[in-house]
Structures are given as structure tokens and as C-alpha cells.
N, C-alpha and C positions, 0 to 999 in steps of 0.2 A: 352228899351221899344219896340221899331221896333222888337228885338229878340223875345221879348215876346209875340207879336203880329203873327208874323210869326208862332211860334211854336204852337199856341192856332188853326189858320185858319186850319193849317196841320194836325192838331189830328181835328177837326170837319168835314174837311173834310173827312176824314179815317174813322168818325162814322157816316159819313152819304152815302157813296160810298160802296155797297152791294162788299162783298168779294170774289173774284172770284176763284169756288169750281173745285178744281185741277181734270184731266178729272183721272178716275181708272184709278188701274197701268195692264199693259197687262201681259197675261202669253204667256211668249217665251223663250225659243222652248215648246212645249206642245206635249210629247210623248205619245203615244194614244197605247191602246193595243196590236192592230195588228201590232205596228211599224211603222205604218206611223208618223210623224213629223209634224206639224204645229209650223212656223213660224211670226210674228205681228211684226209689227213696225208701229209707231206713225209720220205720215211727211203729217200732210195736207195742207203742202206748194210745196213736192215733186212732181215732175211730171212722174216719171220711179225708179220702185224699184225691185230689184231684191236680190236673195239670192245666194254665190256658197256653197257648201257641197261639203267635202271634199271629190274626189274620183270620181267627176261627172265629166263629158263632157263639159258641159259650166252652168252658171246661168239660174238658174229656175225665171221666172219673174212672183212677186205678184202683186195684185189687193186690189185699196184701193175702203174703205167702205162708209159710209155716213158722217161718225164720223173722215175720215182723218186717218183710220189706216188700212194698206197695209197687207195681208196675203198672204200666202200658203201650203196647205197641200203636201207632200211628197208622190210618192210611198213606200210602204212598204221598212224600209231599216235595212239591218244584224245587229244583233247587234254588240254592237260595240262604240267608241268612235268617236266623227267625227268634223274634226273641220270646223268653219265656218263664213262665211264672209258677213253683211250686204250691200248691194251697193245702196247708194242713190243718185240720177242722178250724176252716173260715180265714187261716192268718198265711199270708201269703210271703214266701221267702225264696230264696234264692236255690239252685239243686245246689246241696253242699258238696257232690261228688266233683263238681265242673267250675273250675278256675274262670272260663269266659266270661263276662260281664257285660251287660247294656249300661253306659255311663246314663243318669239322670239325674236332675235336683228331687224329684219326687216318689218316682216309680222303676229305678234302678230295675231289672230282670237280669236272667242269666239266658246265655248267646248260643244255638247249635247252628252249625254248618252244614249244608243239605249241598255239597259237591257238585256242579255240572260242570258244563263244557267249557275248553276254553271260548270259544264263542259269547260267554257270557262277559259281559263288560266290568261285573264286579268280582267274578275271580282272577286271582293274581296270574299273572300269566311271565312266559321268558322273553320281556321286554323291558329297555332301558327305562331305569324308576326315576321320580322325580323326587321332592324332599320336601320335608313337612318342619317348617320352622315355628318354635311359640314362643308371643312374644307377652308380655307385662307390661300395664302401665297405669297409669295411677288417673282415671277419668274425674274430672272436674264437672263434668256435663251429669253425671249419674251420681256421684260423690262418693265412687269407692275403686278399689282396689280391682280389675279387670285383665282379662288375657284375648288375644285372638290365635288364630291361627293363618300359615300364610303357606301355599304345597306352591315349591316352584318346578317348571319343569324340566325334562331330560335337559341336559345340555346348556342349563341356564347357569352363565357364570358371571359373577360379582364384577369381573375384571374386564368383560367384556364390553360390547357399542350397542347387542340389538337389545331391543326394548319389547315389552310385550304389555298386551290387551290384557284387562284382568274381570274378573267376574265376582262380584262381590256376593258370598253364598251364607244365607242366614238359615239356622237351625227353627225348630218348633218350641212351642211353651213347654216346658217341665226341661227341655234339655240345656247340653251346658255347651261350649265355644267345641266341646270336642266333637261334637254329636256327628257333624259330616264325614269326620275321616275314621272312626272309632266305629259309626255306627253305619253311614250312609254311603262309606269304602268310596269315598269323591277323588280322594287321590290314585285308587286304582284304577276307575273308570277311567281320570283323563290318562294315567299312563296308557292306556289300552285304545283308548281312541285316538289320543296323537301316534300313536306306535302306528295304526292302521292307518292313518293319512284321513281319519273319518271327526277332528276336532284340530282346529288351529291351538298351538301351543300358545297356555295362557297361565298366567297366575291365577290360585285363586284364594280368597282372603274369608276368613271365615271369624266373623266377630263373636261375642256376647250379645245376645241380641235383647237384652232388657236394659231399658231407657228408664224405668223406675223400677230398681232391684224387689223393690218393697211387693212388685205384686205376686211372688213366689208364695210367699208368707199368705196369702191368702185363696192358694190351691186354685183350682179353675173356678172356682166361685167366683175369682177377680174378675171374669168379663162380663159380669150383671153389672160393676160399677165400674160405669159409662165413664166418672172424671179419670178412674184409677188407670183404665184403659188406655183412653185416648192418652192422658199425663205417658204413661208407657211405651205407643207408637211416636209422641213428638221427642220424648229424650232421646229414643234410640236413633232417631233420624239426624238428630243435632249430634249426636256422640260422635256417629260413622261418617257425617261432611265434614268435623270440624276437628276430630281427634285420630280416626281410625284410619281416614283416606289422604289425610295431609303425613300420617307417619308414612304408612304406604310410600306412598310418592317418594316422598323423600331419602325415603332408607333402600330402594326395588327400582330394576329398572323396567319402568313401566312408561306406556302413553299414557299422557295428561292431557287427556278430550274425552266430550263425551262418547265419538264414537268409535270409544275403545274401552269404555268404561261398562261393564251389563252388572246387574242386582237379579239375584232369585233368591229366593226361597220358598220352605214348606210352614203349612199351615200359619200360626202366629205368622215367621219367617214369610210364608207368600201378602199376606196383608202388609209387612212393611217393608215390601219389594214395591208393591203398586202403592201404597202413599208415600212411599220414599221418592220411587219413580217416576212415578206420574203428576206429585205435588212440585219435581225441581229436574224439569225435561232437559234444563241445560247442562244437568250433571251426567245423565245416563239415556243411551241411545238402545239399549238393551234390557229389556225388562221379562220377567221371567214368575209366573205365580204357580206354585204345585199348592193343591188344597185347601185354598187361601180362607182363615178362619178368625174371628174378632172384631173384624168393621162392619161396621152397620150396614141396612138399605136403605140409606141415607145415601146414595151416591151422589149426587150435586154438592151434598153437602163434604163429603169424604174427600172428591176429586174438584173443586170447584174451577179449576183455570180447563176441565181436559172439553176438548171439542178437536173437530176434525182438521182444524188447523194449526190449532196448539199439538198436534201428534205427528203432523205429516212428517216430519225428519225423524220421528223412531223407527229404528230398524226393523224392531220386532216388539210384539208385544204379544205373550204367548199364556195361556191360561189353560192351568189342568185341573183335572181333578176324577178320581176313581168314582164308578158308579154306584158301588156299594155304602161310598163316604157321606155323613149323616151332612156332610159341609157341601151335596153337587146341587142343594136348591142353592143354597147364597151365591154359588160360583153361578148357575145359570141365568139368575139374576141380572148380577154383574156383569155378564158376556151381553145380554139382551139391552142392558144397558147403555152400555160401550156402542153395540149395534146401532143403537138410538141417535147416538149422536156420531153416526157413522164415523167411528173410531175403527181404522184396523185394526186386527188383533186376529190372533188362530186358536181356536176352541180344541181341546182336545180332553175328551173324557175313553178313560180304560177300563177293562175290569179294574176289580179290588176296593180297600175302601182306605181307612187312617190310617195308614201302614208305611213299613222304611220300603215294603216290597214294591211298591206304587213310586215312590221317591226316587229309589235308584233309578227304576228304569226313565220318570222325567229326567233325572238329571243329564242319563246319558243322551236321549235326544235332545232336550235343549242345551246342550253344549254343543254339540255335531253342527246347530246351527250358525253358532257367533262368530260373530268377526269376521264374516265374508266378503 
């Protein structure tokens, strides 16, 4: 009886207590023609709100309204993808308004879209698409459970005879096997450059690029320890000649030689493109560094077989990195180094600094170059 009692009060209550009309949902980010960006967030409890975008100097700080919702418009910004980061007094979260995501193990953001031309290599365009296959497997070499990624291109059929060149493309520290295609739009690029006759149709194969999973767990602090480090770059290097590149093969029809084989990557990623590459020449004719960040200037000791005759059969050996990026003294270094021991290789420093906006456009030129 008491149950009954209780249940009756609570439902009269509930039809007598006026229902309270959830406040509209905000639009954010809100890309405006000219390019500028507007930003909303809902915190009428917050007392300091601020935005960063990717690529900036420091947080831009919004201004809340009457209603308890915090805004700010943007200068005009390139197009371009950008990722970005809510900050509500000090704790930084995602815009709840916007489903887009930056995949990450550490620093996950949320994604806006800054529109341009087709002319841009990273938006999608009306060209034949290629395909994005993921695969699983169980590494022995790292002793866990791992995925890659594999975009094969327009026209590429299982049943067929031609075989293709592949480019083995490594992500940066904190990200995960998705990072290139999720983040770094690599499968749209090469749709857009083979479509243009401006990149030879290739695979390309997109690993887990940690050789000791274990250095996650201890944030970027992990590259003060030097054994944890280096333990890091030689797993990853044994995982991808002896687990990543033999499935490869086996499963893809691909050329099996070096000079069909190229390795790039950014940051972390650029560091174990050049000790991958340049420590085992007879694997890869194509070597590729955006940002390159982790190895020492220790280079004899880093690269110790490379001289100007252990190089002469690479094709390329191409080394970037943004001006602004706190990584362009270790990359100048490195190039001066290489010089030293009269190693080819092509220098290319651009605006910007740690950024995917720096990465895309490497990737698009040093792909346009391979396999010629």
C-alpha cells in the first residue's frame, strides 16, 4: 500500500511540476563564408573559456552571453582541416555541439572543416576513390594485439596481374594506425593525385607505429629515456620487416624490391622512416622524413653504415620540416650532416610548425615524386 501511495504522489507530482524546455542546441564550429570560424559553448557556471586551433600561438579567449553561452569569432583561417580544443576554466574537452573527432591515444580534439578548392589535394573531389582496408593481428615482435591500415587504389582488383609500388606511411607519437586517413586525408590525396596523372598508383600501408607499446603510458616524457626510446624505434622496425611487410606481400599485389618499396613518415613516424631506411637500404629505395623528432645528434651513431656509397642506389631521400616547428634545428642538423658525408638527399623546409597542415601538404609532394 505505501508502494502504491508513493508511486500515485510521484506521477502527480510530475503532472503538476511544469517541464523543463531543454535550452536549443548550439551550432559549433559555424564556418561563415569568408572563413572565419565561430565557436559556442554552453557553461553558465564557467568563469574562463577559451578555444586553441590548431596551428595558433596560444588560446583565443571567448565571451559568454546572457544565456550562459561563451563564443568567438576567428580571423579568416586557410582552408584546411584544423583541429581543436575546448578549454573550460583550465580542463580541456571536446565542443559537445560537433560529432567530428581527432582520433588520438592522448590528446583526442574535435575536427572543423575550413572548405577550399578543388585544387586542394585534401578535399575530396569527383574522382574515382580508392579503398581503405583494416586489418588485425596478433604481433609477436611488440607482444600485443595490433591493426594497420592498407588504401588500395582506383582500379586495383584482387583478380587481376598488375602489381603496384607501395609506400609504407607511419603516423606520429600520441596517434593511433588511424591517424593518416582519419586525420591526415592520405587516401584522398592519392585519389586526387593519381586522378591528375601527378602520383603513380600505389598502395599504401599504414602500421601502428610503436615497437614498445609501453611508451604511451609514459606521455612524451618517454623521450628523456633514451633505452625506452631507442627499445621503441628497434621494435617498430622488426615488427614492420618481419610481420607488417611479409603480410603485405603476401596478401596485396604488390612489387617485392626495393625499388618499389618508399617508407615516410611524420615526426616520431619521420625518425623511423630514416632508421628504418637508412639502417636496412636493401629494403627501401624511397625514403621520406616530415618533422623528423626522437633521435638523437648522435648521427654516426644513429645511421652508422650510411656514407655516400652505401646511398648511391636511393632514389630519394627527402627531408622536411616547417619553420615554425620547435624540431627544424634537429632536422637542420641532420641535413648538414647527411651533407657531410656527401649523402644525397633534398631539404625542404615551409611555413608552419607541428602541424597535420604541414603533413598534408608533405605528403602530397613527396608522393607526386615516387616511383618514377
Amino acid at each position: 500500500m505505501k508502494r502504491t501511495f508513493f508511486l500515485l504522489a510521484s506521477l502527480f507530482l510530475a503532472a503538476t511540476v511544469p517541464a523543463q524546455t531543454p535550452p536549443p542546441p548550439l551550432i559549433s564550429p559555424e564556418v561563415h563564408s569568408d572563413n572565419r570560424v565561430t565557436f559556442r559553448f554552453r557553461g553558465p557556471n564557467d568563469k574562463e573559456v577559451a578555444v586553441f586551433v590548431e596551428g595558433a600561438a596560444k588560446p583565443v579567449p571567448m565571451r559568454k552571453d546572457d544565456d550562459g553561452v561563451w563564443s568567438v569569432t576567428t580571423e579568416p583561417l586557410a582552408p584546411d582541416f584544423y583541429g581543436y580544443t575546448i578549454i573550460a576554466d583550465g580542463v580541456g574537452m571536446f565542443d559537445p555541439s560537433n560529432h567530428a573527432v581527432k582520433p588520438n591515444f592522448l590528446g583526442r580534439s574535435s575536427v572543423v572543416h575550413v572548405p577550399g578548392p578543388a585544387s586542394l589535394s585534401w578535399e575530396t573531389g569527383n574522382v574515382p576513390h580508392g579503398e581503405i582496408h583494416h586489418h588485425f593481428y596478433e604481433s609477436g615482435v611488440a607482444g600485443d594485439d595490433r591493426d594497420f591500415y592498407v588504401y588500395t587504389p582506383p582500379g586495383y582488383d584482387t583478380r587481376g596481374k598488375q602489381t603496384y609500388p607501395v609506400l609504407y606511411l607511419l603516423h606520429g607519437f600520441s596517434d593511433d594506425a588511424s591517424a593518416w586517413t582519419v586525420v591526415g586525408r592520405a587516401n584522398v590525396i592519392l585519389d586526387n593525385l593519381i586522378a591528375q596523372g601527378k602520383a603513380k598508383p600505389m598502395l599504401l600501408v599504414m602500421p601502428l607505429g610503436y615497437g614498445a607499446p609501453e611508451v604511451l603510458s609514459r606521455g612524451f616524457g618517454a623521450f628523456r629515456d633514451r633505452a625506452l626510446t631507442d627499445r621503441n624505434f628497434d621494435k617498430f622496425r622488426e615488427a614492420l620487416l618481419t610481420e607488417v611487410i611479409p603480410r603485405v606481400e603476401g596478401e596485396y599485389l604488390v612489387v617485392k624490391d626495393r625499388n618499389s618499396r618508399a617508407i615516410a613518415g611524420l615526426s616520431m613516424g619521420g625518425s623511423e622512416s630514416l632508421l628504418t631506411g637508412l639502417n636496412t637500404l636493401d629494403k627501401f629505395g624511397w625514403i621520406g622524413a616530415f618533422s623528423s623528432g626522437g633521435i638523437t645528434e648522435e648521427f654516426d651513431k644513429e645511421f652508422p653504415a650510411v656514407n655516400s656509397k652505401s646511398t648511391e642506389q636511393l632514389h630519394l631521400l627527402w627531408i622536411a620540416c616547417g619553420t615554425d616547428d620547435r624540431l627544424i634545428e634537429l632536422n637542420r642538423k641532420l641535413r648538414a650532416w647527411l651533407a657531410s658525408k656527401n649523402v644525397k638527399h633534398v631539404d625542404i623546409e615551409t611555413p608552419g610548425a607541428h602541424t597535420w597542415m604541414v603533413w598534408r601538404r608533405n605528403l602530397t609532394e613527396f608522393s607526386s615524386l615516387l616511383f618514377r
